[in-house]
N, C-alpha and C positions, 0 to 999 in steps of 0.2 A: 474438367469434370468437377461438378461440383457436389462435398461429401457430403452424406448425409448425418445429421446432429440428432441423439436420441433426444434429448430436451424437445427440442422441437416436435418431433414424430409424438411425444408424450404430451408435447399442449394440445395439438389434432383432435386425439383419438380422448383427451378428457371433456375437449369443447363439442364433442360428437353423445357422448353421455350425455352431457347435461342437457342439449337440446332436446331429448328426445323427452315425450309427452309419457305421461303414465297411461298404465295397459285398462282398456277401455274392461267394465267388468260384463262377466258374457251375462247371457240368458240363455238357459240352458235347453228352455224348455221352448223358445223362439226359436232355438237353433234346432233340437231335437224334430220339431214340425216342418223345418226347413229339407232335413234331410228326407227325412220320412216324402214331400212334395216329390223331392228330385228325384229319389229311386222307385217312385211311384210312375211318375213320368218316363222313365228310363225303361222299366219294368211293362209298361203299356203298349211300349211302341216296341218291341222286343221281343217276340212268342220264344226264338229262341234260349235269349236268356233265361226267360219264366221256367222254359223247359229243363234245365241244367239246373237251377235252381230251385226246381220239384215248388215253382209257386204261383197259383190259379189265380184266376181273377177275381172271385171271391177272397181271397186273400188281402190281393190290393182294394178291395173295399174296406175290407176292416182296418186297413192302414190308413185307408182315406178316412174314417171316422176316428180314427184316434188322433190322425195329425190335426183335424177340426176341432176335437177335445184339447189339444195342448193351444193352440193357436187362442183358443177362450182363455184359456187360464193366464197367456202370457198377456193378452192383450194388446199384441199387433193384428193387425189386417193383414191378411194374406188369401 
């Protein structure tokens, strides 16, 4: 059986650090639109949920115009 050597275990886990890439920086306001799509869609196909969630479909209109408003601002295509 062969032991195991912290040195070793400790060059691993430093060479696993370095590789990794720096953290991409968000948009908050591409993501905020992003979300606002999927609980709209989520929300559409769903009467029950809408219903436990006291939220009409006039509502999700207004969400669909706000998520169009941020999607301008950020300027992605979605």
């Amino acid at each position: 059986m062969e032991s195991i050597h912290l040195p070793k275990l400790a060059t691993q886990a430093a060479e696993t650090t370095v590789m990794r890439s720096g953290r991409r920086k968000g948009n908050g306001q591409a993501t905020a639109a992003l979300l606002i799509q999927m609980a709209t869609e989520i929300l559409t196909a769903s009467p029950t949920l809408r219903k436990k969630a006291n939220i009409t479909l006039m509502d999700l209109a207004a969400a669909d115009k706000v998520r169009k408003d941020l999607t301008k601002k950020s300027g992605t295509l979605h």
